[in-house]
C-alpha positions in Angstrom: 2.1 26.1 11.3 3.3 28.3 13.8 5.9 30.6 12.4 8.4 30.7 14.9 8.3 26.8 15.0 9.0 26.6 11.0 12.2 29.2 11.2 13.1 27.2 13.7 13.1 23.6 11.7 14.4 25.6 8.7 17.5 27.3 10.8 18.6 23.6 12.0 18.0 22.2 8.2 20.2 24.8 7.2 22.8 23.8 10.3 22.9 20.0 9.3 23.8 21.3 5.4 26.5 23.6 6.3 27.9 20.3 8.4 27.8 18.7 5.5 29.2 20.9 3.4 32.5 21.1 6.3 32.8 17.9 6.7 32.2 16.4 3.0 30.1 13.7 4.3 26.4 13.4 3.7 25.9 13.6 7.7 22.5 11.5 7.4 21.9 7.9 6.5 20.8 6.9 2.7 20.0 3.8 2.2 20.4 2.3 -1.5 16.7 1.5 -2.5 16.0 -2.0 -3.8 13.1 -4.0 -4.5 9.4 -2.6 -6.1 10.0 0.1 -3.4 11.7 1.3 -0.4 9.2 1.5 2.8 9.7 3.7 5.8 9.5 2.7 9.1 9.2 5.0 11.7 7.6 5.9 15.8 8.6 6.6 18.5 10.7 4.6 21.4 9.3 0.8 21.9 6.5 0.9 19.8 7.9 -2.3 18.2 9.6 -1.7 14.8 12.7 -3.6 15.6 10.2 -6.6 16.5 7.9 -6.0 13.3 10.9 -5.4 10.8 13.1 -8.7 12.4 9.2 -11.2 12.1 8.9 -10.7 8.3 11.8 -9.9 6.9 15.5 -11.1 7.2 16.7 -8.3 9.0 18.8 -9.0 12.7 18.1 -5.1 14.7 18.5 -5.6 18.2 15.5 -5.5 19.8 15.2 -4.5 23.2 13.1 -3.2 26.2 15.0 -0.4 27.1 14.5 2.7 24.9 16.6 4.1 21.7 18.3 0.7 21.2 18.2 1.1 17.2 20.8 3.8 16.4 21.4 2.7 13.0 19.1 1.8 10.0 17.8 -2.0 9.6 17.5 -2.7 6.2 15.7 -5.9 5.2 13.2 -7.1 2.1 9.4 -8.5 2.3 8.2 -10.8 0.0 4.9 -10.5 -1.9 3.9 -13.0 -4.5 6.9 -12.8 -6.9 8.3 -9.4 -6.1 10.1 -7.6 -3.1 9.3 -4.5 -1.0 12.6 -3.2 0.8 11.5 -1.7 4.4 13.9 0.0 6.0 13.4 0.9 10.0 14.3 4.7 11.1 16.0 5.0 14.5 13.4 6.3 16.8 12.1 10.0 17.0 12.8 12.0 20.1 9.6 13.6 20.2 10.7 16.2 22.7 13.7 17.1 20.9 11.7 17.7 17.4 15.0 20.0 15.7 17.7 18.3 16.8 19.8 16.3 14.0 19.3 13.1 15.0 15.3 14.0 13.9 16.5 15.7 10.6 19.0 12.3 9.5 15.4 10.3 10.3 13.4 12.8 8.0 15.8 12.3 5.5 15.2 8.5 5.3 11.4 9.5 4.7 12.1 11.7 2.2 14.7 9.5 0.3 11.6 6.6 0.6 9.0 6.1 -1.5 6.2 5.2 1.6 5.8 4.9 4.9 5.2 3.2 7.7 3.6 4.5 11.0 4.2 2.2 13.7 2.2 2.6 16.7 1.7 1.1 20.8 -1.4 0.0 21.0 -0.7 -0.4 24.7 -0.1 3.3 24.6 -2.0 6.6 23.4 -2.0 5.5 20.0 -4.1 8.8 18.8 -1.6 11.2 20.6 1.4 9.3 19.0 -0.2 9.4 15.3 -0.9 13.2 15.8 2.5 13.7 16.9 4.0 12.0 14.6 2.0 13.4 11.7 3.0 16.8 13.2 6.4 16.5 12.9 6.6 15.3 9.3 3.8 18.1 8.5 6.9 20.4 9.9 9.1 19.4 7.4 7.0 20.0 4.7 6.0 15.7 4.4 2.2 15.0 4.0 1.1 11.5 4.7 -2.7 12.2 3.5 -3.1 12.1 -0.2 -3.3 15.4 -1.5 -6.1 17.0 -3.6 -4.1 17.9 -6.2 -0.1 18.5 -7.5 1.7 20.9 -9.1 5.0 20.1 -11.7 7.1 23.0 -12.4 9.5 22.1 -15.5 12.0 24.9 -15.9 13.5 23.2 -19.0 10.7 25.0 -20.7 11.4 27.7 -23.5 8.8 30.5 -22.5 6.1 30.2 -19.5 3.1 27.5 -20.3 0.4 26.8 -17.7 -1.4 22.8 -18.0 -4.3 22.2 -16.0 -5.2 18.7 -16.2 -7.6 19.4 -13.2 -8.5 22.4 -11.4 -7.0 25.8 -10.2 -9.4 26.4 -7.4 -8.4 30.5 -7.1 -6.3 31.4 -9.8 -6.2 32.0 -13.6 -3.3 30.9 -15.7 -1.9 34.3 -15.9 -2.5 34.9 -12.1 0.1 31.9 -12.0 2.5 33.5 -14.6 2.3 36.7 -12.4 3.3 34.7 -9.3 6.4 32.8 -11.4 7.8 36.4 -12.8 7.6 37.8 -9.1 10.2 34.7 -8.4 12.2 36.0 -11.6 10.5 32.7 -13.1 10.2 33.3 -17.0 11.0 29.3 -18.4 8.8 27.2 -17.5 5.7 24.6 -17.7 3.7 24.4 -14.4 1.4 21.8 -14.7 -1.4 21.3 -12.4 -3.2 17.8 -11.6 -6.7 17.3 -9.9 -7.6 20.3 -7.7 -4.8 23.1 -6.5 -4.4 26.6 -5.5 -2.2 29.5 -6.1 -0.5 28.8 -2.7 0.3 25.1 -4.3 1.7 26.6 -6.5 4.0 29.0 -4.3 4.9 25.8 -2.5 6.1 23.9 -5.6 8.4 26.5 -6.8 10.5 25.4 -3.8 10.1 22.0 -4.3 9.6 21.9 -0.6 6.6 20.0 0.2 6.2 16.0 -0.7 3.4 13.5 -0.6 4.1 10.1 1.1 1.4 7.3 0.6 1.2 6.0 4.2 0.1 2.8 6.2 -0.4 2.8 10.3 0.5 -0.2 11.7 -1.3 -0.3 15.1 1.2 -3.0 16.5 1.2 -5.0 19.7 -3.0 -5.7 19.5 -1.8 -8.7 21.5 -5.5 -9.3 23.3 -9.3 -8.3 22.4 -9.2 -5.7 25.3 -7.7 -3.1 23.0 -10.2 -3.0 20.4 -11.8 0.2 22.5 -7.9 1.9 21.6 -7.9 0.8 17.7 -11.7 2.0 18.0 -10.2 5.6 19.4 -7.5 5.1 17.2 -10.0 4.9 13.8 -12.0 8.0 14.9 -8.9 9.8 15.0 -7.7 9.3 11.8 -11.0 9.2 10.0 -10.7 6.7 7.2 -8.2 9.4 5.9 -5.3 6.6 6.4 -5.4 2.6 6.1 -5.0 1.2 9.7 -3.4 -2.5 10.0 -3.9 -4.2 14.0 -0.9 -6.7 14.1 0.7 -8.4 17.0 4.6 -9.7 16.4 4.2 -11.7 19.4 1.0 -13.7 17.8 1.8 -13.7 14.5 -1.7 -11.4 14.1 -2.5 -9.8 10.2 1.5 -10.2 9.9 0.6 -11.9 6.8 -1.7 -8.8 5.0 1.3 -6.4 5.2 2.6 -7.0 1.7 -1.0 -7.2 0.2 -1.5 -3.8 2.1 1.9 -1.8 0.8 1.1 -3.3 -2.5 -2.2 -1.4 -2.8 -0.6 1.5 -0.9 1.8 1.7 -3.4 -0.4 1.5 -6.9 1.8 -1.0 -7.9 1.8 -2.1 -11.6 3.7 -5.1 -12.8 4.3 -5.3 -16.1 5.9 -8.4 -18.2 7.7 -8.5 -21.4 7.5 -10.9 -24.2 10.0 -11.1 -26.9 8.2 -11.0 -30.4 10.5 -14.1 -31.3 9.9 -16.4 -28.0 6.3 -17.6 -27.1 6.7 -17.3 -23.1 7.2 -13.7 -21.1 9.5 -12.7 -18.4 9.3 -14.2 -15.2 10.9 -10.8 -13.8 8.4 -8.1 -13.8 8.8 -4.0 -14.8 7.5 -2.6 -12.0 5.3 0.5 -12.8 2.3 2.9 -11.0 -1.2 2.7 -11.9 -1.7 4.9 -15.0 1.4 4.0 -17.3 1.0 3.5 -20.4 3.1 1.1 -23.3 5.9 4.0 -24.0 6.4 3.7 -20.1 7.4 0.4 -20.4 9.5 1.2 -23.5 11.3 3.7 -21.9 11.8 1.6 -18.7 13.7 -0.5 -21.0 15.5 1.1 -23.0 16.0 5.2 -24.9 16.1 3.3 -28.4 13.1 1.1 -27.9 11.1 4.3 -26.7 12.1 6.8 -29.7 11.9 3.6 -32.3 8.6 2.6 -30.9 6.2 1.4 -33.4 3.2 -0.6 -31.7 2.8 -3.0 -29.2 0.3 -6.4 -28.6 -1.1 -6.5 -25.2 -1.8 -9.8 -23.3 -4.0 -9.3 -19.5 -7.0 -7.3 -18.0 -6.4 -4.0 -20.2 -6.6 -5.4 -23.7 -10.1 -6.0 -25.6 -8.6 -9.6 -26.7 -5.4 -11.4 -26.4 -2.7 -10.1 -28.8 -4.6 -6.8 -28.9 -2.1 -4.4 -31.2 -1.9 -1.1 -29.2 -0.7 2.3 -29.3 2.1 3.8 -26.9 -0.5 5.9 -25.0 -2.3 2.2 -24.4 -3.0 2.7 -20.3 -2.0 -1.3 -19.0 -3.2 -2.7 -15.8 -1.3 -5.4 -13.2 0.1 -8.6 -14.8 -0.6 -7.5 -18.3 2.0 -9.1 -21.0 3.1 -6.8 -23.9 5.5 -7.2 -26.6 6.7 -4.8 -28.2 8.2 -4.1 -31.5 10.3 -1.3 -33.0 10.2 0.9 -36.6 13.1 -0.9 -38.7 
C-alpha cells in the first residue's frame, strides 16, 4: 500500500476515536449480532442491497433510485433450514471520499461482522467496483481472501513460547522472540497456523489486520445479455471468491444464498441430548468446522467443561451410534452428543 495513503487512513481512524472519546458516544453504528452469524452487506450507491436485503428477509429499508437513500443500518434475519443468519446492510461507500467518517462508521460494521457481503451492478463495471471495493477494505487492514496462514499472540503467557502448527516461511522461533522483545514483548505465546512469515507476525502484534470469509453477489443479472459481464467478472476474481448471479426483480438464485453463507461460514450445528431423555434439542449449538466435544461443553456451560468426563456421539463423525468419545473428539454438522460429567 502506498504510504502516504495508509497515514492518511490511520490519521482519520485516529480523528473518529478522539470524537469519541469527546463526545462519550461510540460515533459508529454497532449492531447487536443475532442469529448463527452476523453478515455484512456492503457496495457502492444503487447496486441493490436495499432491494436484496428487503426480498429475503423481513427488513423495510427504503429503496430508491436516487443515490445514498440508506443512511442508517437495515437489520433483518435469513432463514436457512432451522437456523438464522442476521444480514445487516451498510450505508453505501463514497468511493471518492475513501477517509471520511462516514467510510470509517461502515468499516466498523465489517469489522464488528463475522462475513461479508459484496454486492455488485451487473449493469455496471462490476470488476472495477469489486477491485475498489476490495481496495478499500485492504486499506483498513480487512482481507476478504482467505489467508495462507494466522498468527495468535496470547500475552497471558508466563515467559515467551513459539507454536507452529504449520509453517514459518522465513523465520526461526527465536527470530520471532527477537522481533517480540524489540516490541518490549517478554509474555507471551504466538502461535502460528498453516503457512506465515515474520511480517505476519509483525502485523499480529497490533492486532491490526482481520480475515473476512466473503461472498460476491453479482445482483441485478436480470437478462442472458450480461453473462459476457459475470464472465469478466469471474476472470477478475479468479476462483479466489464465490460469485452468486441473482436478480431481486426475478426472484433469480435468491433461493441459494443461505445454502451459500452457510458454507461460507463453516457452519457446524451441533445438538444436545440429555443422558436422562431419549430425544435431542431441537435448538442447535452453533459451532465452526473443527470443534471438538469440550467445545460444545464449554459453549454450555464452565462446570460441564472442567467436570467433563466423556461423551456418546450420534451423526457423521462417530464410528457407530452411541460411540463413547473423548473431549478432543472433532464432530461434524447435525451430530448428536450427550454428555456426561465426573460426579
Amino acid at each position: 500500500m502506498n504510504i502516504k495513503r495508509q497515514i492518511s487512513i490511520l490519521k482519520a481512524q485516529i480523528e473518529e476515536e478522539k470524537k469519541k472519546r469527546k463526545t462519550g458516544k461510540g460515533g459508529g453504528w454497532l449492531v447487536e449480532k443475532h442469529g448463527a452469524a452476523q453478515i455484512t452487506l456492503i457496495g457502492f450507491t444503487n447496486s441493490g442491497k436495499s432491494s436484496l436485503i428487503s426480498t429475503v428477509t423481513n427488513a423495510k429499508p427504503p429503496v430508491s433510485n436516487y443515490p445514498y437513500s440508506t443512511v442508517e443500518p437495515a437489520v433483518g434475519m435469513l432463514p436457512y433450514q432451522d437456523i438464522y443468519f442476521q444480514l445487516v446492510e451498510a450505508p453505501s461507500l463514497q468511493p471518492t471520499l475513501e477517509e471520511t467518517s462516514w467510510n470509517l462508521k461502515i468499516l466498523g460494521l465489517v469489522r464488528n461482522a463475522d462475513g461479508i457481503i459484496l454486492v455488485l451492478d451487473l449493469q455496471e463495471d462490476t470488476s472495477q467496483q469489486f477491485k475498489l471495493l476490495k481496495r478499500i477494505l485492504e486499506d483498513s487492514k480487512i482481507f476478504v481472501e482467505k489467508p495462507r496462514g494466522r498468527v495468535v499472540i496470547d500475552r497471558r503467557a508466563d515467559g515467551l513460547g513459539v507454536q507452529v502448527v504449520g509453517k514459518l516461511l522465513d523465520a526461526t522461533h527465536e527470530d520471532v522472540k527477537n522481533l517480540l522483545n524489540s516490541y518490549k514483548i517478554y509474555n507471551a505465546t504466538v502461535k502460528v497456523y498453516g503457512e506465515a512469515t515474520l511480517n505476519d507476525v509483525e502485523e499480529a502484534v497490533f492486532g491490526g489486520v482481520q480475515y473476512k470469509p466473503t461472498l460476491i453477489v453479482a445482483n441485478k443479472f436480470d437478462s442472458e445479455n450480461l453473462k459476457e459481464k459475470l464472465k469478466t467478472l469471474e476472470a477478475e476474481v479468479n476462483g479466489k471468491l464465490k460469485i452468486l448471479p441473482v436478480s431481486c426483480r426475478t426472484g433469480k438464485n435468491l433461493e441459494k444464498l443461505g445454502e451459500e453463507i452457510f458454507g461460507l461460514m463453516e457452519i457446524l450445528r451441533v445438538y444436545t441430548k440429555h443422558p436422562s431423555k431419549k430425544e435431542p434439542s431441537t435448538e442447535p449449538i452453533i459451532l465452526r468446522k473443527g470443534a471438538t466435544v469440550l467445545d460444545v461443553a464449554k459453549e454450555i456451560h464452565s462446570q460441564l467443561y472442567e467436570k467433563f468426563w466423556y461423551a456418546k456421539v450420534w451423526g457423521s463423525s462417530a464410528k457407530y451410534s452411541g460411540e463413547r468419545v473423548g473431549g478432543d473428539h472433532v464432530l461434524a454438522d447435525k451430530d448428536i452428543i450427550e454428555i456426561h460429567t465426573r460426579k
